[in-house]
N, C-alpha and C positions, 0 to 999 in steps of 0.2 A: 373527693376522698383524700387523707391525708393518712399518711404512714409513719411513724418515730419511732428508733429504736436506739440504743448506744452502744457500743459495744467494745470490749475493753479486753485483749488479749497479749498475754504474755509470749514472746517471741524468745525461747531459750537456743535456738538453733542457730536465730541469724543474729543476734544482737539480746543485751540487756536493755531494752526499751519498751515502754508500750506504746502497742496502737490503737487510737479511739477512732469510731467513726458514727456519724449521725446520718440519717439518710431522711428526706422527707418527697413525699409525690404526691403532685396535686396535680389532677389535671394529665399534659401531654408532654408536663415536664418534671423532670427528676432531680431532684436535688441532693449533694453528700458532701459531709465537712467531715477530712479524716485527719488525725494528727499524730508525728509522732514525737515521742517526749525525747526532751535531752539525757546524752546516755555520757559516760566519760571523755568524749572523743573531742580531738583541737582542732580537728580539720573534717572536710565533707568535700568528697566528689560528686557534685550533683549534676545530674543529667536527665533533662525533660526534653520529650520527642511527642511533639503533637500536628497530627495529618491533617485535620481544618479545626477552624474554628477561630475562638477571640481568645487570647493568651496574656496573662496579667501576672507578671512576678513583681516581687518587690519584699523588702526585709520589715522588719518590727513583728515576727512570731515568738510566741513567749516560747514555742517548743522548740523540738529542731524544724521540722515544719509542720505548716500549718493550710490545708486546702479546702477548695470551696468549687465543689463541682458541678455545676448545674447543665444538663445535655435535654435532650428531645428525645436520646435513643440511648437504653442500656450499655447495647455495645460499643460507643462511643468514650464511654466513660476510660479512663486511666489503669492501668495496673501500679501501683507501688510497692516497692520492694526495699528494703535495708538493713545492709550486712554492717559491721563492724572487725576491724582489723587493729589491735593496738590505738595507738590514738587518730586514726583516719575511719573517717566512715564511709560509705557508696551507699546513695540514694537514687535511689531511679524511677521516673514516673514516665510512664509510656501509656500512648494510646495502642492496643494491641493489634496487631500486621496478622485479619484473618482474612481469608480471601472471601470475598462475595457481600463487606462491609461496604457501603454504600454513603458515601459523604457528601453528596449532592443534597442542601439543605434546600426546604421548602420555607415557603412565604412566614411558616407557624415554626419554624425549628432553628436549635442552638446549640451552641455545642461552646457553651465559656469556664474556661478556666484560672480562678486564684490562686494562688501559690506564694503563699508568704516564707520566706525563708528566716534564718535568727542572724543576728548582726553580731552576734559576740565568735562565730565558728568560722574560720578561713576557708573561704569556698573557690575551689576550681567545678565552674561552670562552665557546662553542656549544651545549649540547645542547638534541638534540630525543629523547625518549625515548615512544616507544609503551604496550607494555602488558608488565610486570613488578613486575620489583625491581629499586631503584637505590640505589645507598652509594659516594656520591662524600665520601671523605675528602680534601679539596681545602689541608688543613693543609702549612704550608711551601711551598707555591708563590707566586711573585712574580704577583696575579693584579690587570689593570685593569679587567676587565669581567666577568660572569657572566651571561649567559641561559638560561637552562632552561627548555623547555616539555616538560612532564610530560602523563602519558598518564594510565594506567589501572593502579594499584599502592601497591606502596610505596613513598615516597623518600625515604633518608638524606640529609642534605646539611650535611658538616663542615667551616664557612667561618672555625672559630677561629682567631683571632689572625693572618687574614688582611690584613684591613686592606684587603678589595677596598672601594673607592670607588664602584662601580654594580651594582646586582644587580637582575635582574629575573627572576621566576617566573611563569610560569602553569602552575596546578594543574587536572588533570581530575577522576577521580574515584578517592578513597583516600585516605590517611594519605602527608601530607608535613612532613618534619620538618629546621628548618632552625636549626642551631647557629652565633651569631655571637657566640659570648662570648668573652673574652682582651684581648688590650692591642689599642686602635685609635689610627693615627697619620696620621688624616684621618674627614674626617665620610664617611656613609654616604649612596647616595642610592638607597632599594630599592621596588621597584614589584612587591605580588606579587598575583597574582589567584587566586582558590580557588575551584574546583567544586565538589564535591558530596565533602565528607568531614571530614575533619580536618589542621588545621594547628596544629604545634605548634613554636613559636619558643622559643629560650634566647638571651634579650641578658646582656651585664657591665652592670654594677654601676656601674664606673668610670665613665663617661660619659655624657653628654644623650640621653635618649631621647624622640623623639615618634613617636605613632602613630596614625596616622588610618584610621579601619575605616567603610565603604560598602558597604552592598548584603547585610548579614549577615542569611542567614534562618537564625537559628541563636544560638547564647550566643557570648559572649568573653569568657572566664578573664583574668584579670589582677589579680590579687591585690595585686601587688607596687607598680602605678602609680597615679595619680589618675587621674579619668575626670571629662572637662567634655563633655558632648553625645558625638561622635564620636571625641574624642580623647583618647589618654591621654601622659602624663608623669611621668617621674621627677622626685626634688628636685634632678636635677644641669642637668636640662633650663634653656639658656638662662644657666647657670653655667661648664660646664667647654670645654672648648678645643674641641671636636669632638661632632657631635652625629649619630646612625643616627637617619634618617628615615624613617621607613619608611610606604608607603602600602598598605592592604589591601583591595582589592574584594572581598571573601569572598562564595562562591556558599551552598548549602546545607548547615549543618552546624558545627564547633567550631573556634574560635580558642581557644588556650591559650597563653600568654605567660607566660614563668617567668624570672629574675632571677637571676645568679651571681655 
């Protein structure tokens, strides 16, 4: 059986924007693509919070956003919500915190979500991610901020040739794996903290790197850099125009730091 519908609502309360949304069900799985259109605004607070599942962000929406929800179960699905202020907007997509929701996936069920963001809107991003997998390809977005707190999984995270200025991580437990290589055209100022697993970092070449590692019960890889006490450096560190600083609380388990 299969369901379509579109739907197309004027929001005068929270913003000058519309919202579409398509929804289709077949079967034991639900599907829904909702968008909302660009409205005047230069900037966007966005902020997504998902308790399990597979998590896919990345830019090139022709809207402000653009999503693609497909779950096993209704109440799994997202709330979206977006206000406007002068030229900043607040976008938020949440899985909703009801009690008695059940995310313990079986052998038949899913819970994935796309999330395309627009490249041309200056984004301070939000996530808070629970227990899966996550593959944020965040390349070509205009981005000022990045926070992630990670859960329980695996987490991609492609912040090449972004050039975001502030990043912070907290990792829980699992393999996190965070690509800052490419051209940078400001220093970096990144604060990540790791649980219990592996982190595996890829910096450029091109540019000053320092890193200072705290709290490692566990090895750090880094081949590539020199190592005084806590600290490591490249030969460009304290030479070239701009420097990724980066500071690591690492909980139990592997730092790998590799060079491009």
């Amino acid at each position: 059986m299969k369901n379509k519908f579109v739907l197309i609502l004027l929001l005068p309360l929270m913003a000058a924007c519309e919202f579409r949304s398509e929804s289709n069900h077949d079967g034991g799985t639900r599907q829904i693509a909702q968008s909302i259109k660009l409205d005047e605004v230069e900037s966007v607070k966005t902020s997504i919070s998902m308790k399990a599942g597979k998590l896919t962000v990345k830019g090139g929406a022709t809207n402000m956003v653009d999503t693609d929800i497909t779950s096993s179960r209704e109440e799994w699905q997202p709330d979206i919500e977006y206000t406007s202020t002068g030229s900043t907007g607040r976008l938020h997509i949440e899985q909703p915190d009801f009690e008695g929701i059940n995310f313990n996936f079986g052998d038949d069920e899913s819970n994935n979500w796309l999330i395309q963001l627009n490249d041309d809107l200056t984004q301070d991003l939000d996530l808070n991610i629970g227990a899966g997998e996550t593959d944020l390809d965040l390349r070509g977005l205009k981005l000022n901020s990045v926070n992630i707190d990670a859960g329980v999984g695996e987490h991609n995270i492609n912040l090449a040739n972004t050039s975001v200025p502030r990043l912070d991580i907290n990792a829980g437990v699992g393999e996190i794996s965070v690509d800052l290589s490419g051209q940078w055209n400001n220093d970096l100022d990144a604060d990540i903290k790791g649980g219990i697993g592996e982190l595996n970092l890829l910096l450029p070449k091109e540019i000053g790197i320092h890193i200072e590692v705290s709290g490692a019960l566990g090895s750090v890889n880094a081949p590539e850099l020199s190592k005084n006490g806590n600290e490591y450096t490249n030969d460009l560190y304290g030479k070239s125009d701009y420097v990724l600083s980066l500071e690591i609380k690492a909980g139990i388990g592997t730092v790998n730091v590799s060079v491009e």
